[in-house]
C-alpha positions in Angstrom: 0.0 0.0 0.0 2.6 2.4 -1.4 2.2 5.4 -3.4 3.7 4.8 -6.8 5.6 7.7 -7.4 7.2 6.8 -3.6 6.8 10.0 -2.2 4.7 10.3 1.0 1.1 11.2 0.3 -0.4 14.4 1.6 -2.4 14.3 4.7 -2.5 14.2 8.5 0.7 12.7 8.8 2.6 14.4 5.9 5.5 15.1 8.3 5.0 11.4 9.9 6.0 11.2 14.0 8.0 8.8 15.1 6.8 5.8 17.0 5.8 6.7 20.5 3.8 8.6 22.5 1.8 10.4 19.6 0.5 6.7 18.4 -0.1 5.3 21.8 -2.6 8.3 22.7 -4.1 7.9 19.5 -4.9 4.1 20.1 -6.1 5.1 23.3 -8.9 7.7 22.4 -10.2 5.1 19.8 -10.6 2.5 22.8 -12.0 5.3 25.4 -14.7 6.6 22.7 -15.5 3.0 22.0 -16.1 2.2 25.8 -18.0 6.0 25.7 -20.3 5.0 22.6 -21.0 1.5 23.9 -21.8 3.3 27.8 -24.2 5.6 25.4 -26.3 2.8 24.0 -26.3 0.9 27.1 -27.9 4.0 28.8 -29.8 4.5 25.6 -31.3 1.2 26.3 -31.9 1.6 30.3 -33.1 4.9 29.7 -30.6 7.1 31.5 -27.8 9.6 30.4 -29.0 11.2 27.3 -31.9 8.8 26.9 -33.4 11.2 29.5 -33.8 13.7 27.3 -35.5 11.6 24.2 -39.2 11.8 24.9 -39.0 15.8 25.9 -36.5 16.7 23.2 -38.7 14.9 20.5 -42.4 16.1 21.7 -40.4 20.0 21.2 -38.8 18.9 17.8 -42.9 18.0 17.0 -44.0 21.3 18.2 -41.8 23.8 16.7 -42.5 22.1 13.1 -43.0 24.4 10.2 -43.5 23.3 6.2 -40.2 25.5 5.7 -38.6 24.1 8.7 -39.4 20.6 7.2 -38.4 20.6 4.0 -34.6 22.3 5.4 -34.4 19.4 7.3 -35.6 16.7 4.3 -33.2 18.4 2.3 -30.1 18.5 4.6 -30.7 14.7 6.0 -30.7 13.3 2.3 -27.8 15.3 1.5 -25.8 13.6 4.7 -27.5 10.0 4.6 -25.8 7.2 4.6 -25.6 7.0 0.5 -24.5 10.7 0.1 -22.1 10.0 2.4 -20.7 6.6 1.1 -20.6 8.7 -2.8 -18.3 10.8 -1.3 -15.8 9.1 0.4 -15.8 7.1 -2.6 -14.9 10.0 -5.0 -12.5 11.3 -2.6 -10.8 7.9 -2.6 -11.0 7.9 -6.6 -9.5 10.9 -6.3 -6.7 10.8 -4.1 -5.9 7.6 -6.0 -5.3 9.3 -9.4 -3.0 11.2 -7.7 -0.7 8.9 -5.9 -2.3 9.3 -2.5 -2.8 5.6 -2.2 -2.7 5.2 1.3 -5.0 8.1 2.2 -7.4 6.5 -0.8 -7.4 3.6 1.3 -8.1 5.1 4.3 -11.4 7.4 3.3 -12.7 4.4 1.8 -12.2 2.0 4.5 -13.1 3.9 7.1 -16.5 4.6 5.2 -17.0 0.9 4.3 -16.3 0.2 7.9 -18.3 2.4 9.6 -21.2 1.2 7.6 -20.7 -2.5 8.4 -20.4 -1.8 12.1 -23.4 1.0 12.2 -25.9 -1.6 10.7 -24.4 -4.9 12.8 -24.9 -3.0 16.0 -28.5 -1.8 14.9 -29.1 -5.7 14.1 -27.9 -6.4 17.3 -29.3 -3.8 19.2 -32.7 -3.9 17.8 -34.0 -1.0 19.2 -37.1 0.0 17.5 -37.9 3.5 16.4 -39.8 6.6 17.8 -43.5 6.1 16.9 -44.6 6.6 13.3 -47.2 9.3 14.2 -44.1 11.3 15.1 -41.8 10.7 12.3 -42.1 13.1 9.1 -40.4 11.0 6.4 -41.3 7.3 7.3 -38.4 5.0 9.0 -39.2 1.2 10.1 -35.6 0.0 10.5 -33.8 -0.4 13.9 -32.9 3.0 15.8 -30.0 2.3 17.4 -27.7 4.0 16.4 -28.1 6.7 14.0 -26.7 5.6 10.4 -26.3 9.3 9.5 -24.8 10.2 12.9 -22.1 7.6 12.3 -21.6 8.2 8.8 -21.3 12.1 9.2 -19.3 11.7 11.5 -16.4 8.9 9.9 -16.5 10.8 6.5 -16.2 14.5 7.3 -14.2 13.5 9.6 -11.8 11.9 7.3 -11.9 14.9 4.6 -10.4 16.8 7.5 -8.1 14.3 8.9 -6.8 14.5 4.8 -6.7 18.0 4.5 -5.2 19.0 7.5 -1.7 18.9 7.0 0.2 22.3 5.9 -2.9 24.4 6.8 -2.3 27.1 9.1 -4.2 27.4 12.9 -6.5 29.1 11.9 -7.6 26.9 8.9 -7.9 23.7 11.1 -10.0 26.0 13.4 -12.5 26.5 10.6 -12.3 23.2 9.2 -12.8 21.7 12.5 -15.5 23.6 13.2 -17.5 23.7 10.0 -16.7 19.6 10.2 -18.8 20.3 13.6 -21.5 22.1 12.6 -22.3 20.2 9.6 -22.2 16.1 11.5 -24.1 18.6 14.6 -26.5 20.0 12.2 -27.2 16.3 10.2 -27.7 14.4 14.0 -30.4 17.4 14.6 -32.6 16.4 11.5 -32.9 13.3 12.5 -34.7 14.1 15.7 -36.4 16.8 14.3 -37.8 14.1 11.9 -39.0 12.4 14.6 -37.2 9.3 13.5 -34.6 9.1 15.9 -34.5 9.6 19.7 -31.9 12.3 20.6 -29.6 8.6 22.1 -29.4 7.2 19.1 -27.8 10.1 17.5 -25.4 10.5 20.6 -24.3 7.2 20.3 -24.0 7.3 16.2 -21.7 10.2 17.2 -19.4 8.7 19.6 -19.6 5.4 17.5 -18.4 7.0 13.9 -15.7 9.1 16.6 -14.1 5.7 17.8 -13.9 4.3 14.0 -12.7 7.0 12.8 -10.1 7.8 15.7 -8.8 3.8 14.9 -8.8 4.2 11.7 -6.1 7.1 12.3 -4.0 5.2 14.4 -3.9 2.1 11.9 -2.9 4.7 8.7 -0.7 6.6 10.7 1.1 3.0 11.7 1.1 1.8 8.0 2.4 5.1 6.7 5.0 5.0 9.4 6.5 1.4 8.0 5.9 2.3 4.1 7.4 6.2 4.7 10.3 5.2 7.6 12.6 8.3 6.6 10.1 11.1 6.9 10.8 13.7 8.9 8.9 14.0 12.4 6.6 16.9 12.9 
């Protein structure tokens, strides 16, 4: 999984750290957001931490309805659904590919593929059905738990900033990080507005797509380490 013209690819790790410290923390967060999402879905379940908030947060996201307000949200959760967000990563990976950037290709798309295969085996698993149709505004009869378009959002913006971060000044990863943030924020918030998830289920989508993406990091930053071993550390 080595770029062709042997140069290192552009991305996070441009200026690649040497092993230490830098991996080991990155490992970690992947395992604590892990043990976070799976705390989130077990409270989800048992109806504590931010399941205490799904019945109230929903009834509000009925009242405050609008046609306008609707058709904003329609429009923005089809635009960050689950297909929307596979096309992407896909293109990105077609993309990075043409230009030598095999191991970040790799990356957007495997983290994407990923995160799809564990978002939907967990919602198997979980089975945790949805808020009640009377509720919803477009119709949704598959599990709840967790939100596909919470986790997706989340593993594929994610990974266009983790790929565009390097060489940008402070102020750029400030904005990037931020608009990365208001968009997955904004795409989670249609979804209970919808009335087809509960507020938990989008919380633990979140934290979910966070761990995936967080070890999908640590793996690319280890494989980019043994295929790039003379690049200069940060």
């Amino acid at each position: 999984m080595t770029d062709h013209d042997g140069a290192a690819p552009a991305g996070l790790d441009r200026h690649l750290p040497e092993p230490g410290p830098r991996h080991v923390r990155t490992a970690l967060t992947a395992v604590l957001l892990l043990l976070a999402a799976g705390a989130a879905m077990w409270a989800a379940l048992d109806g504590v931490g931010p399941a205490r908030f799904d019945a109230r947060l929903l009834g509000e996201a009925v009242e405050t309805r609008t046609g306008g307000l609707n058709t904003a949200a329609v429009t923005l959760t089809t635009v960050g659904n689950t297909f929307a967000m596979a096309v992407l990563a896909t293109l990105t990976g077609i993309w990075c590919w043409t230009r030598g950037r095999r191991s970040d290709a790799v990356f957007v798309v495997t983290a994407m593929a990923g995160a799809v295969l564990l978002f939907r085996g967990v919602k198997v698993l979980v089975d945790r059905p949805r808020p009640p149709a009377v509720t919803q505004v477009v119709r949704e009869t598959n599990e709840s738990l967790p939100s596909g378009h919470a986790t997706m959002s989340t593993v594929v913006i994610g990974s266009l900033v983790v790929l565009a971060w390097a060489g940008r000044s402070a102020l750029a990863r400030v904005a990037m990080v931020a608009a990365a943030a208001l968009w997955v924020g904004a795409v989670g918030a249609t979804r209970v507005y919808l009335g087809v998830h509960w507020f938990s289920d989008v919380v633990s989508g979140w934290l979910l797509g966070a761990a995936w993406l967080v070890a999908c990091v640590a793996v690319w930053r280890w494989w980019r380490r043994r295929t790039h071993p003379t690049a200069a550390p940060a």
